[in-house]
C-alpha positions in Angstrom: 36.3 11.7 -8.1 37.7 9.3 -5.9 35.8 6.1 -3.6 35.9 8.2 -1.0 34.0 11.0 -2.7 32.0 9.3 -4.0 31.0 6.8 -0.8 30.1 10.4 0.4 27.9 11.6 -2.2 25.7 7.9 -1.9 25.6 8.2 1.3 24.3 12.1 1.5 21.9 11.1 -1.3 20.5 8.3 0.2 19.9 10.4 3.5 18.1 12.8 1.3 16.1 10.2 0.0 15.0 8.6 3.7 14.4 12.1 4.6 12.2 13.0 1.7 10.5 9.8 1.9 9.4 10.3 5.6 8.3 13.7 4.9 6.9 13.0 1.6 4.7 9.6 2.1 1.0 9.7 3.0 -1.8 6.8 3.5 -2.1 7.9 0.2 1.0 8.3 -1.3 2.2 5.0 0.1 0.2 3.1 -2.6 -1.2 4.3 -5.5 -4.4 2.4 -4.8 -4.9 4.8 -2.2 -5.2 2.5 1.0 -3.0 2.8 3.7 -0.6 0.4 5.3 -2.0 0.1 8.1 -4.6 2.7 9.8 -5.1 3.0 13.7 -8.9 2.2 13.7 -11.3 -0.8 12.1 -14.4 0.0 10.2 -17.2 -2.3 11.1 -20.2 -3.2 9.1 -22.9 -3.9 11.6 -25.7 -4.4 9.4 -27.7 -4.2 5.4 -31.2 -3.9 5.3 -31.3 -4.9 2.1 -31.8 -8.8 1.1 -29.5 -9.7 -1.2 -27.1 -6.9 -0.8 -23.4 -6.9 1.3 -21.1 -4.6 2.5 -17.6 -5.1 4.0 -14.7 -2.9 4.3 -11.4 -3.4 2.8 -8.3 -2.1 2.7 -7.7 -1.4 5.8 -11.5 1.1 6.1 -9.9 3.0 3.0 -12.7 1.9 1.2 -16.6 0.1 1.1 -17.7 -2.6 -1.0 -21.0 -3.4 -1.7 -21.8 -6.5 -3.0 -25.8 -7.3 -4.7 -26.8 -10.7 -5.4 -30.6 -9.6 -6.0 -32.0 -8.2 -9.6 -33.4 -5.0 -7.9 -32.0 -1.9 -8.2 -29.9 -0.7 -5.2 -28.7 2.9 -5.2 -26.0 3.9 -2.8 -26.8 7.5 -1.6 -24.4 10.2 -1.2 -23.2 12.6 1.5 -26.1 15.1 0.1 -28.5 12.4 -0.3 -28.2 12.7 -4.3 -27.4 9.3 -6.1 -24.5 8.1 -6.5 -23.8 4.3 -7.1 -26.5 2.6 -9.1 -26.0 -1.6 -8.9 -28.4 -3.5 -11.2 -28.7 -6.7 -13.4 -26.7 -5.1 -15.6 -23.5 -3.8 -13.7 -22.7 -0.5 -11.8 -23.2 2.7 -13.3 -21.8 6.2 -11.7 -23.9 9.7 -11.3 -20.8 11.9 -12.5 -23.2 14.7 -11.3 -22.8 13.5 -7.9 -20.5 15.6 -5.7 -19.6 12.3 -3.3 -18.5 10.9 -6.7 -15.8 13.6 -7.0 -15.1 13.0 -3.5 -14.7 9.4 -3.4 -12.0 9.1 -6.4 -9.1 9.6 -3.6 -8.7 8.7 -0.2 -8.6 12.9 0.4 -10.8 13.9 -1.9 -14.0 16.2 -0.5 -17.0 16.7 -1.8 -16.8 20.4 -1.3 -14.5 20.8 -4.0 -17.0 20.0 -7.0 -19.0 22.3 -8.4 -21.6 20.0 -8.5 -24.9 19.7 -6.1 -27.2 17.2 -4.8 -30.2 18.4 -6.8 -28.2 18.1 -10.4 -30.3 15.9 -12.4 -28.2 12.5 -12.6 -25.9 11.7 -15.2 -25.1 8.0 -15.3 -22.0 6.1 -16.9 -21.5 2.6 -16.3 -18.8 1.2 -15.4 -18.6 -2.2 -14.8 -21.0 -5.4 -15.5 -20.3 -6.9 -12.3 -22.0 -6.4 -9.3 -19.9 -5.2 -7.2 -18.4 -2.0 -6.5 -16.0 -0.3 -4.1 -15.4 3.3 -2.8 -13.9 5.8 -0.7 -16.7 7.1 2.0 -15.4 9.4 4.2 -18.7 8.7 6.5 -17.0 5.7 7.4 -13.3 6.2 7.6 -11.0 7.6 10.3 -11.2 7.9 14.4 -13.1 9.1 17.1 -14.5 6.1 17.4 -18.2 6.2 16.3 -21.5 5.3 14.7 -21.8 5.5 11.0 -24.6 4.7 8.5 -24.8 4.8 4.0 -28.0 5.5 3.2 -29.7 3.0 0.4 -32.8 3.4 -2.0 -34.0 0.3 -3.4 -36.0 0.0 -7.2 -36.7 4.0 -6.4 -39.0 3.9 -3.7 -37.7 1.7 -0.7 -35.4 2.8 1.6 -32.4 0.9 3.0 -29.5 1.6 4.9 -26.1 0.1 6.3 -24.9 0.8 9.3 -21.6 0.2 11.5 -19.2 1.6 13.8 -15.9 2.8 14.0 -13.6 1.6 16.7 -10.0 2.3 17.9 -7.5 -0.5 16.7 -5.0 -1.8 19.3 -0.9 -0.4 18.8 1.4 -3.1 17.9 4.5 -3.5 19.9 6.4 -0.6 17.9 9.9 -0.4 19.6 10.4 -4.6 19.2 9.6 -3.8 15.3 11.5 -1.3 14.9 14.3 -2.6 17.1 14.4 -6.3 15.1 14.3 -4.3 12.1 17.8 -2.1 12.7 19.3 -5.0 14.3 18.9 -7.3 11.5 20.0 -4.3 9.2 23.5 -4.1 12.0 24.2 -8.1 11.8 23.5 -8.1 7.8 25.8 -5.3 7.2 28.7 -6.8 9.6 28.6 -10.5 7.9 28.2 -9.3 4.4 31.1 -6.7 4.5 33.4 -9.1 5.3 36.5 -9.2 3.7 35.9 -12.9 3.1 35.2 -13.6 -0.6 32.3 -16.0 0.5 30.8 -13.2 2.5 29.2 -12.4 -1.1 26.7 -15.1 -0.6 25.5 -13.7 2.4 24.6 -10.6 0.1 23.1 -12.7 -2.4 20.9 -15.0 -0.2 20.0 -11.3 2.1 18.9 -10.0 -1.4 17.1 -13.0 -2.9 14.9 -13.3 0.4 14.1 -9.4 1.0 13.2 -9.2 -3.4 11.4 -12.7 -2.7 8.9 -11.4 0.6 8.6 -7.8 -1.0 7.3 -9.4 -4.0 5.1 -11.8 -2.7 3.6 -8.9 -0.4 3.2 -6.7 -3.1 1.3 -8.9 -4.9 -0.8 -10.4 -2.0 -1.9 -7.1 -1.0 -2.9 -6.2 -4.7 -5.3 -9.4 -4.4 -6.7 -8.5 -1.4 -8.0 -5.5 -3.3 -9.2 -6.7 -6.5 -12.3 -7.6 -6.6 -15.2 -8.6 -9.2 -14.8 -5.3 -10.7 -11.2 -4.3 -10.8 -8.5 -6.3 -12.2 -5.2 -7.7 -10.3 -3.2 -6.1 -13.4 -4.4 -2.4 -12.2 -3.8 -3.2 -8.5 -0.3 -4.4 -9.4 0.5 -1.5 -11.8 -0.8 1.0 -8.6 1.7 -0.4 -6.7 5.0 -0.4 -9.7 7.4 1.6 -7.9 8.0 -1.4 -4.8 7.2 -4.0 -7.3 10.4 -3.1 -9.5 12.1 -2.2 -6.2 11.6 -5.9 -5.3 12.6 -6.6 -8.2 15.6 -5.0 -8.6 16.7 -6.6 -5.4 15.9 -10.1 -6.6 18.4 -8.9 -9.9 20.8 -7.3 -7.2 21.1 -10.9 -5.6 21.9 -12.8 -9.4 24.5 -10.2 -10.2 26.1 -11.3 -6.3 25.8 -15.5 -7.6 27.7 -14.3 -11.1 30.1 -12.3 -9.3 29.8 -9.1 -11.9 32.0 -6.6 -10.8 29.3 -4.0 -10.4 27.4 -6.6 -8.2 28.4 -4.6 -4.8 27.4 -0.8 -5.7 24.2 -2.3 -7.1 23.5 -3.7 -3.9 23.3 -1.3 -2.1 21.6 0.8 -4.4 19.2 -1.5 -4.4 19.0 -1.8 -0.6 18.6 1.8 -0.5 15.7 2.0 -2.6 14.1 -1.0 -0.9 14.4 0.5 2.6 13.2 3.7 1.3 10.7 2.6 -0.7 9.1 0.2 1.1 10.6 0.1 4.6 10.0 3.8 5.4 7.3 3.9 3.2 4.9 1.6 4.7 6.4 1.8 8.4 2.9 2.4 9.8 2.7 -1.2 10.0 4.8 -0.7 13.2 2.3 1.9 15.1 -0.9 1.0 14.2 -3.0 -2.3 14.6 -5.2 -2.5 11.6 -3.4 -3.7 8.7 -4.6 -2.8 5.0 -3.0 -6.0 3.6 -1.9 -9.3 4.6 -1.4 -10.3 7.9 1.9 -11.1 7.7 2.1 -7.2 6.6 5.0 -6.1 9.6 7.3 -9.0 9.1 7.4 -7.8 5.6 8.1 -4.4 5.9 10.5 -5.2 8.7 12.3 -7.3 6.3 12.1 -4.9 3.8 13.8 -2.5 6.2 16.6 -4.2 7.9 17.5 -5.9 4.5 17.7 -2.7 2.4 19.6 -1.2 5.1 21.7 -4.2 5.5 22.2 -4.0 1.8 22.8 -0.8 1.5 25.7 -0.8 4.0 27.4 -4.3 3.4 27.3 -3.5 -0.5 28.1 -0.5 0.0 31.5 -0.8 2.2 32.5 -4.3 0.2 32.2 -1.8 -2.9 34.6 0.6 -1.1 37.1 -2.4 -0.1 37.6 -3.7 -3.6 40.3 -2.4 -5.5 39.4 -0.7 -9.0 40.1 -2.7 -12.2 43.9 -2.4 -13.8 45.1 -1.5 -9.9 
């Protein structure tokens, strides 16, 4: 098959993949810890009756987490009133009886789907010997903006409840994002495919910083969601596919400094991937104004997005330039 071929084939099956990707990728889908990249409303906890006992959301409103400092017994009630989280002195145990406890293993799961009902005696497992524990509530998640309450039942007999509101998050400027992103994607390409044999370094150092930032935001966001109760070793291994891609970038970006002669198509295979994988992936950091990790979330992803690209291209058309070995 000749370059020209095979410049072809790349390029068609890296459409596909950009195509698939943005047809394909979901709040859901988008991590496997099931938050979104960014969500166009914030969940507000107005108030806990409870002493002792806080709730925040995180991740974006993709999920609640309750928090108890006090040695009573605080039961988080579900969407049928059946229990459903049990916090004590001695961790957090789950009903797997309770139909909201289906529901709240995904960011799209319903509690329809079980077979279970509210009146099913409760079958407790525990889980964790913290105190703290998080879940998806589809009570409080997703617009029209509105009020919202969990109730509480405290040591069996008291009631509690929280309560908050769900309000519309303000758009980001879109088109600047999206615009700085393709144009740093344009003058990457254009300086790195020069025929120059320094223009390699400007491959290298493009690669080095996009692995570097995808990396570090990776990771970030993975401690943003830890908490007491789940490790930043699961977090991270939800989130493998852009990890490695991020990786494979910062390896792209070596292979450019030791000059290996399949430094260029690995490039922009790794470009492509990043873009893909992380660019279109999480461009919802560009539309909506509530951001599931870091703040510096969008300057990320752009980077993510006009390096691959760049990457993707200038690899791509140096690796079409350079003459085969033995010619």
């Amino acid at each position: 098959m000749t370059r020209t071929r095979l410049l072809a084939a790349a390029s068609l099956g890296v459409l596909l993949g950009v195509l698939a990707a943005l047809g394909y990728v979901t709040p859901a889908a988008a991590h496997g810890a099931d938050a979104p990249a960014a969500v166009d409303y914030v969940v507000r906890v107005d108030s806990v009756s409870v002493p002792g006992v806080t709730v925040r959301a995180v991740e974006g409103g993709a999920r609640l987490e309750l928090r108890s400092t006090t040695d009573r017994t605080v039961v988080v009630l579900g969407l049928q009133g059946e229990p459903f989280l049990r916090v004590d002195r001695d961790g957090v145990a789950e009903n797997r009886r309770s139909p909201t406890w289906s529901a709240s293993r995904s960011l799209t799961g319903r509690a329809a789907r079980t077979g279970e009902t509210g009146s099913s005696d409760p079958a407790w497992r525990r889980v964790s010997a913290q105190r703290t524990v998080r879940w998806h509530d589809e009570r409080a998640r997703e617009l029209p903006a509105r009020a919202w309450s969990v109730p509480l039942e405290v040591d069996g007999t008291t009631p509690g409840i929280v309560r908050g509101t769900i309000v519309r998050a303000a758009p980001p400027q879109t088109g600047w994002w999206w615009a700085g992103a393709v144009l740093a994607a344009v003058v990457v390409s254009v300086v790195s495919s020069a025929a120059a044999p320094r223009s390699r370094w400007v491959l290298a150092a493009v690669a080095a910083v996009a692995g570097a930032v995808v990396v570090a935001w990776i990771v970030a966001g993975a401690g943003l969601a830890t908490s007491p109760a789940e490790h930043l070793g699961t977090q991270l291994l939800a989130r493998l596919w852009p990890l490695l891609t991020g990786v494979g970038v910062l390896a792209a970006a070596a292979l450019q400094v030791l000059c290996r002669p399949a430094a260029n198509i690995v490039t922009a295979i790794a470009g492509a991937c990043l873009a893909v994988m992380t660019g279109f992936a999480d461009a919802a950091v560009f539309s909506n104004g509530s951001l599931a990790g870091p703040g510096w979330s969008r300057w990320a992803v752009a980077v993510a997005l006009g390096g691959g690209l760049g990457l993707l291209a200038g690899g791509g058309l140096r690796w079409y330039r350079t003459p085969p070995v033995g010619k």
